[in-house]
MARPAMI-953488 format. One record per residue (C-alpha): residue number from 1; residue in one letter; chain; z, x, y. Coordinates in pm, 1 decimal. Example, Ala and Ser with C-alpha at 12.3 -4.5 7.8 and 13.67 -1.06 7.14 Angstrom:
! residues 2
k:r:c:up:east:north
1:A:A:780.0:1230.0:-450.0
2:S:A:714.0:1367.0:-106.0
END
This chain:
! residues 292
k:r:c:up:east:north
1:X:A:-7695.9:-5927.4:2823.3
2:X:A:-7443.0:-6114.9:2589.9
3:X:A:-7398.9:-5778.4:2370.3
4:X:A:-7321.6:-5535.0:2676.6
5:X:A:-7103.1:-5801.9:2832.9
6:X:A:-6897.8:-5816.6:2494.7
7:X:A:-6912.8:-5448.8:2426.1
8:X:A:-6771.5:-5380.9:2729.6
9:X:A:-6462.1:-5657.4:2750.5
10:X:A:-6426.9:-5528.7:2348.1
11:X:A:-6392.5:-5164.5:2455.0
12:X:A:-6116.1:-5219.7:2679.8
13:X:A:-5935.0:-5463.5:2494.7
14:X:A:-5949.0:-5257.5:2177.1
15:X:A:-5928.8:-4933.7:2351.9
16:X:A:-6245.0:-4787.7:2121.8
17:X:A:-6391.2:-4449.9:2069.2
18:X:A:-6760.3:-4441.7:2241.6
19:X:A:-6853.8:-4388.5:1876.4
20:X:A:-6744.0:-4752.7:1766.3
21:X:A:-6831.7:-4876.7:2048.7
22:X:A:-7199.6:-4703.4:1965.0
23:X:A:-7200.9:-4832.8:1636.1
24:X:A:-7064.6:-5204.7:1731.8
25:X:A:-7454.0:-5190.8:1951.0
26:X:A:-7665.2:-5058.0:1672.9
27:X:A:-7479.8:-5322.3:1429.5
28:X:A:-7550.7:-5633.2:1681.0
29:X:A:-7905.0:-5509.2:1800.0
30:X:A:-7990.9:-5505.1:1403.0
31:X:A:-7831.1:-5867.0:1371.2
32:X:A:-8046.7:-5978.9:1655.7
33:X:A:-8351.2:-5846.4:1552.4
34:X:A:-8331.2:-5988.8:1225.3
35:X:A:-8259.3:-6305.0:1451.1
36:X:A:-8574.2:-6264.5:1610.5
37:X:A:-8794.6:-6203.8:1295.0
38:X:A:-8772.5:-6599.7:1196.1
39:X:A:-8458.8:-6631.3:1070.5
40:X:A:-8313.4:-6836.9:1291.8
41:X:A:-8211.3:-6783.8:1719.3
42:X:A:-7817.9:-6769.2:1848.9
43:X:A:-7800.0:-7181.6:1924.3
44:X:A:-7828.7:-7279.9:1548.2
45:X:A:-7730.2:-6979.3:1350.8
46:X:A:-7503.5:-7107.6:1103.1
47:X:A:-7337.8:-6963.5:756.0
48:X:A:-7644.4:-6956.7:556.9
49:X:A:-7844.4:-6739.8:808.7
50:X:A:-7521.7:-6457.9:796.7
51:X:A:-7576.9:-6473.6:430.3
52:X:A:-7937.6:-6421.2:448.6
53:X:A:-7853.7:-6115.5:649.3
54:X:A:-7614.8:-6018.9:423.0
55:X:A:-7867.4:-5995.1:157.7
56:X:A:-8124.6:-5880.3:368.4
57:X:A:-7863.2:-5525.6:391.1
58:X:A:-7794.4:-5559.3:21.2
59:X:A:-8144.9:-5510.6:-35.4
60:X:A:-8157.9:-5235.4:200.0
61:X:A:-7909.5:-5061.2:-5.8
62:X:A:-7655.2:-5055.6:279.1
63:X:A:-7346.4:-4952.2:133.3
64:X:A:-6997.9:-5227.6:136.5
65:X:A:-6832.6:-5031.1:380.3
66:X:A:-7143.4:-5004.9:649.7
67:X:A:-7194.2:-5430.3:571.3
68:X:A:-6814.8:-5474.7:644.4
69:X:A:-6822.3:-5297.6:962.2
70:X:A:-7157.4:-5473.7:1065.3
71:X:A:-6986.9:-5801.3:984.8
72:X:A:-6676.2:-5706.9:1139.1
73:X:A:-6876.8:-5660.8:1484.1
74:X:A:-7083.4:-6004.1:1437.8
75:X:A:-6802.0:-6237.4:1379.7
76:X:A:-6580.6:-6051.2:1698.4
77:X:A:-6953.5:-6112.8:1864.9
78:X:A:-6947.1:-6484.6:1771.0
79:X:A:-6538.8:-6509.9:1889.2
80:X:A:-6637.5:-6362.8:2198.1
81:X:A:-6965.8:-6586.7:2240.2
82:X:A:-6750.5:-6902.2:2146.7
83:X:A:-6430.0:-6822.5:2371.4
84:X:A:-6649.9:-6776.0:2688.9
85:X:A:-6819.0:-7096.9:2582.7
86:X:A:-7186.2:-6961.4:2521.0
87:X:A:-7123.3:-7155.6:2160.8
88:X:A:-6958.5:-7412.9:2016.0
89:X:A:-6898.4:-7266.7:1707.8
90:X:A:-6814.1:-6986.4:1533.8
91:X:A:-7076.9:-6968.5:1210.0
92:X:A:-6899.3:-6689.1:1035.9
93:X:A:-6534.0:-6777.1:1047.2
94:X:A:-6529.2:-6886.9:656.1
95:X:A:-6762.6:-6607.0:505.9
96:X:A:-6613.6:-6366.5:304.4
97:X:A:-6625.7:-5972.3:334.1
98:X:A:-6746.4:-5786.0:55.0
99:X:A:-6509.7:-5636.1:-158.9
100:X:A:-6511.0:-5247.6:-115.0
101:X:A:-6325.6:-4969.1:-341.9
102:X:A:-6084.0:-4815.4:-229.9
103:X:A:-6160.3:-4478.7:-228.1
104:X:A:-5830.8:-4218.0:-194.3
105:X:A:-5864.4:-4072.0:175.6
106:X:A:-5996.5:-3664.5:169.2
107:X:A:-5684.9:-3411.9:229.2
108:X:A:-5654.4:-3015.3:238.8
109:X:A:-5386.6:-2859.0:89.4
110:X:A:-5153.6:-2659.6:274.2
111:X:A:-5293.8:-2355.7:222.9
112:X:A:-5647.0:-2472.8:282.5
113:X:A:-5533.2:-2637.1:631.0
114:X:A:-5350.3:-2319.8:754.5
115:X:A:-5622.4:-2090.9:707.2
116:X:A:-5869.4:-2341.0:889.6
117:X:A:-5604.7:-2388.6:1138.1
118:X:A:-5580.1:-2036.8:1209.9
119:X:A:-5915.2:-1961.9:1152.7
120:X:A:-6030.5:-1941.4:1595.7
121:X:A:-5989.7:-1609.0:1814.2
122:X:A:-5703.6:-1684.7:1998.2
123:X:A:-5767.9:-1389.3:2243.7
124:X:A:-6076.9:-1583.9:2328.4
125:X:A:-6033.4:-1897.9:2568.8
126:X:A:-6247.7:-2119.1:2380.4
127:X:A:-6096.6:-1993.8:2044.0
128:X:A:-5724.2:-2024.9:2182.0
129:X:A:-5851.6:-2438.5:2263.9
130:X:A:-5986.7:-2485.3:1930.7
131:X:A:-5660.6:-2374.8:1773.4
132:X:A:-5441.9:-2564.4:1965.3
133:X:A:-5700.9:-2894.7:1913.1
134:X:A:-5657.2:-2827.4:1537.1
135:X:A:-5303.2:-2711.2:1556.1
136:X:A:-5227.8:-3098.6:1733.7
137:X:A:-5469.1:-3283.9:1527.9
138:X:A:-5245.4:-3151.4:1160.5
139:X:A:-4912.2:-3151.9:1365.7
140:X:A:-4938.4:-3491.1:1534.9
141:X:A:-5183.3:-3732.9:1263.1
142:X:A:-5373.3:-3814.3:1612.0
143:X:A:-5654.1:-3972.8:1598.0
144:X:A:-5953.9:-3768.8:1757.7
145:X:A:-5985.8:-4094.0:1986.4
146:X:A:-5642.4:-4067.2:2099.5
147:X:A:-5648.8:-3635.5:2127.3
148:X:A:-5943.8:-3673.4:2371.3
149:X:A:-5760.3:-3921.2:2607.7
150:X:A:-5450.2:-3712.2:2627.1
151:X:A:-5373.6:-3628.4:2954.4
152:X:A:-5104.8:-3374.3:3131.5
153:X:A:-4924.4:-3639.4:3215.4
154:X:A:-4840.7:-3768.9:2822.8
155:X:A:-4705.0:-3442.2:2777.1
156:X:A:-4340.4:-3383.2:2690.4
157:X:A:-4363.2:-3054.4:2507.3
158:X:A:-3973.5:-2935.9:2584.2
159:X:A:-3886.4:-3266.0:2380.0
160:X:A:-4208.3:-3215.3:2107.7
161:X:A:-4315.6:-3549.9:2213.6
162:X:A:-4690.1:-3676.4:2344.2
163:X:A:-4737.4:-4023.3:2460.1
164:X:A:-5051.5:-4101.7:2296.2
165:X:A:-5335.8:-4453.6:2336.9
166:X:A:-5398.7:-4587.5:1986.4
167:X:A:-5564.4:-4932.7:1880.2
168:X:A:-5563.1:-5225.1:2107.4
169:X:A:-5420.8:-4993.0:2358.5
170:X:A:-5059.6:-4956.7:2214.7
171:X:A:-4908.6:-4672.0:2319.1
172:X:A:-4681.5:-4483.9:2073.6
173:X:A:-4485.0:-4132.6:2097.2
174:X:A:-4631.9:-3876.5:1837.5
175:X:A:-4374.2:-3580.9:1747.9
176:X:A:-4556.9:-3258.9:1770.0
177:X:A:-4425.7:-2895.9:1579.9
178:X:A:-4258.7:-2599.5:1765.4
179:X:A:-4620.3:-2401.5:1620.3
180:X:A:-4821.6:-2641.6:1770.4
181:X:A:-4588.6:-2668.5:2112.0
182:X:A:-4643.4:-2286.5:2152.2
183:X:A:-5034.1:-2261.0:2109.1
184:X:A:-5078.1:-2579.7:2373.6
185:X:A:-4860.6:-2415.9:2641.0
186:X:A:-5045.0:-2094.9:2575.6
187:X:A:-5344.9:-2271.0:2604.0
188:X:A:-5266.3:-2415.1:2930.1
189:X:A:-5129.1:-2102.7:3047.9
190:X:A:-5444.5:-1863.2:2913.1
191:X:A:-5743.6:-2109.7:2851.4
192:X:A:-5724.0:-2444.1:3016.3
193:X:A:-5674.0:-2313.0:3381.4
194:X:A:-6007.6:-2040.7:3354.8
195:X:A:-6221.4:-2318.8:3166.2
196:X:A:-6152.6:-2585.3:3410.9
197:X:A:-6341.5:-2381.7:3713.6
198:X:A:-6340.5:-2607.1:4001.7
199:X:A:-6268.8:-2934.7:3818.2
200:X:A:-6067.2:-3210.9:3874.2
201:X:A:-5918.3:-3422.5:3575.6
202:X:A:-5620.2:-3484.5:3394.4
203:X:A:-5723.2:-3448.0:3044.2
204:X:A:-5572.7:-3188.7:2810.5
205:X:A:-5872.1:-3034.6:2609.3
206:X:A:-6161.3:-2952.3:2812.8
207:X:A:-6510.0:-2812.3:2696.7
208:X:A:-6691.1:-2483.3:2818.7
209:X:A:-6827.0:-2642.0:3144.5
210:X:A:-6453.2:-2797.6:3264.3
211:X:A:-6559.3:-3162.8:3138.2
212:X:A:-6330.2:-3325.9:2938.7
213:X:A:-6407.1:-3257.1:2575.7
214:X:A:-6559.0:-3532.6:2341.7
215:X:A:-6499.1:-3693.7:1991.6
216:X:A:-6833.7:-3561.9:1895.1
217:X:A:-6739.4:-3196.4:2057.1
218:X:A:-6439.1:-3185.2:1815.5
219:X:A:-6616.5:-3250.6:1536.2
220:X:A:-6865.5:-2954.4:1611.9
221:X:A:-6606.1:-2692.5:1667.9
222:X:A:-6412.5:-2856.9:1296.9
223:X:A:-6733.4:-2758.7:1126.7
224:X:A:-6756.1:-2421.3:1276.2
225:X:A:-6478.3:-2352.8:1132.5
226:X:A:-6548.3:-2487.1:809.6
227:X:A:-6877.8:-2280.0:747.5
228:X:A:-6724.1:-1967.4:886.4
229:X:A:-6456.5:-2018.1:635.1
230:X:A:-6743.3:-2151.7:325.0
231:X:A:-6484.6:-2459.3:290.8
232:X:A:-6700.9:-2667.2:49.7
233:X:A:-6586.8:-3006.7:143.6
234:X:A:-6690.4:-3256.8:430.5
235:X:A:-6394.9:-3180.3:638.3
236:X:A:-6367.5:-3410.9:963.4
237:X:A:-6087.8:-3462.9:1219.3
238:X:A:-5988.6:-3756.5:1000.0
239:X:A:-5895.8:-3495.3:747.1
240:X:A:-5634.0:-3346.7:926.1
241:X:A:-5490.9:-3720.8:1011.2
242:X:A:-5519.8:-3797.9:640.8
243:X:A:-5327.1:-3396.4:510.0
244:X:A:-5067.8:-3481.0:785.3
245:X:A:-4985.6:-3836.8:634.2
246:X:A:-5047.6:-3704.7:255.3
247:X:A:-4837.2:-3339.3:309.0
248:X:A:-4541.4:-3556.0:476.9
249:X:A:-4498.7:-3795.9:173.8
250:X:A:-4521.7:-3546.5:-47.4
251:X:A:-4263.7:-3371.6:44.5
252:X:A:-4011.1:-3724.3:96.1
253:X:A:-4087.3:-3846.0:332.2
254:X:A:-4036.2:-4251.6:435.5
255:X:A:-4308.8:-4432.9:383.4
256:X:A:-4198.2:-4661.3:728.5
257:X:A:-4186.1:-4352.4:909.3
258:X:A:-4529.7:-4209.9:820.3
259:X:A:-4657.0:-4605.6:930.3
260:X:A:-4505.5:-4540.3:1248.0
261:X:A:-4603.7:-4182.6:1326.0
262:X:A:-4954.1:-4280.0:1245.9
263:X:A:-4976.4:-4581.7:1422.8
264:X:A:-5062.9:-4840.0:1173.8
265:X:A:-5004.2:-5199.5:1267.1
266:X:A:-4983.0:-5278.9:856.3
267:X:A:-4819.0:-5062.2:617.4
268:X:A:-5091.2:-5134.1:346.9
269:X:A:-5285.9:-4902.5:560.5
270:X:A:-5047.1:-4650.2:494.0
271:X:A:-4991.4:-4715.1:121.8
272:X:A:-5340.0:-4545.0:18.7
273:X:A:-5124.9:-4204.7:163.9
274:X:A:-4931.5:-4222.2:-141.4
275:X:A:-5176.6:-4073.9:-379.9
276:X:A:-4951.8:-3763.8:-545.9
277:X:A:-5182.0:-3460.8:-555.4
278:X:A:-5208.8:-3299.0:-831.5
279:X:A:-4959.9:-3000.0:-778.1
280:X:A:-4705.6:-3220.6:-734.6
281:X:A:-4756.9:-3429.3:-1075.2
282:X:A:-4768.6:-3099.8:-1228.5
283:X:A:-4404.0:-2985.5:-1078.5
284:X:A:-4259.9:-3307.4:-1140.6
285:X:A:-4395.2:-3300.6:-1549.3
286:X:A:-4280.5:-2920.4:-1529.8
287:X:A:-3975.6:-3031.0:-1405.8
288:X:A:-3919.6:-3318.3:-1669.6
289:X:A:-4094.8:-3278.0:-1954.9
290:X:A:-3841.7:-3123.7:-2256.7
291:X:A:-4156.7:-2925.9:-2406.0
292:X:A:-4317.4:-2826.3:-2099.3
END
């Protein structure tokens, strides 16, 4: 009861994809069951028990980043449980979270991107969607949780502006390309209007039946794509968010401004976009070098 009560306050608050929020129960569930093996019930669950857990995963071979998030969602459990005054204290506010490595974020060159980007049938109403999904996800650095909450409403394509719902429900103004303008008005002129039948919703992208189209949907039309085109990397939504960010600073852009465009409260986040690919260390040592 405690875990639906909290997921549900924590989705709104936080504005979450269903996937976190899916992952945030399967985290707690796991916490509680280990709970309920012996070692030790919510009243007196105290710092040693999280680090019995924490080596209970370890030994699982769980990696850092899956123990992070799972701690993540047991110490905003605890907050919760203590603020509504189910506890009186918080057990895990002093533990540590593993150290992780910091692992550059995936990116497609330009080329690669285009040709994925232009990849659908844009005569076909489904096709001429999943273009202008991937044409906004590369143009914009959207999140797919904030590209399947835009509604008709958020839309000011005259100016190349969308309002958009990021984290903790802070709205922000992406900028959006003339290329990518083009394909979503032709996709609400061509494709949205026959796909939406007799339906009734506000939401932008839309799936065969007229229902408004899912993180999980977008991810299934991205690898279409992919193995229609033999791309032979694990490309994701995220991936255009992270060539958007990466093409941008490679060609000058502020680092401030890509923090803002993306939406990041701290711009550490948007430090591990300045990786220089490897083109561009080879122009700038072509460029340079006196014996090159």
């Amino acid at each position: 009861m405690w875990v639906d009560e909290f997921l549900q306050g924590y989705s709104v608050e936080r504005n979450c994809s269903p996937h976190t929020i899916t992952n945030y129960r399967v985290d707690l569930e796991q916490f509680l069951n280990f709970l309920e093996q012996g070692n030790g019930e919510h009243q007196i669950v105290n710092h040693l028990t999280i680090r019995r857990f924490l080596a209970y995963l370890q030994n699982q071979n769980y990696s850092k980043k899956s123990i992070n998030r799972k701690l993540s969602a047991i110490r905003s459990f605890f907050k919760y449980l203590v603020k509504r005054g189910y506890l009186q204290k918080n057990p895990i506010t002093k533990l540590h979270s593993p150290k992780t490595e910091k692992k550059l974020p995936k990116f497609l060159y330009q080329q690669q991107i285009t040709e994925l980007i232009e990849a659908p049938d844009i005569k076909d109403e489904l096709g001429l969607r999943d273009r202008a999904i991937m044409e906004l996800l590369y143009s914009s650095g959207v999140r797919v949780s904030e590209l399947v909450n835009i509604t008709l409403k958020d839309l000011q394509l005259a100016r190349g502006l969308i309002l958009v719902n990021g984290k903790g429900n802070k709205q922000r103004y992406v900028y959006v390309g003339s290329k990518a303008c083009e394909i979503i008005n032709l996709y609400l002129e061509k494709s949205r209007v026959k796909l939406m039948k007799n339906k009734k919703h506000p939401y932008l992208f839309v799936n065969k039946f007229g229902d408004a189209i899912t993180d999980r949907s977008i991810r299934r039309i991205i690898d279409k794509y992919v193995d229609i085109l033999a791309i032979k990397l694990n490309v994701s939504p995220h991936t255009f968010r992270h060539s958007f960010a990466t093409h941008l600073l490679d060609n000058g852009a502020d680092l401030r401004a890509v923090q803002e465009m993306l939406g990041h409260a701290n711009i550490k986040t948007t430090q591990i976009y300045t990786h220089i690919t490897k083109d561009k260390l080879k122009n700038v040592y072509l460029a340079n070098h006196p014996r090159a």
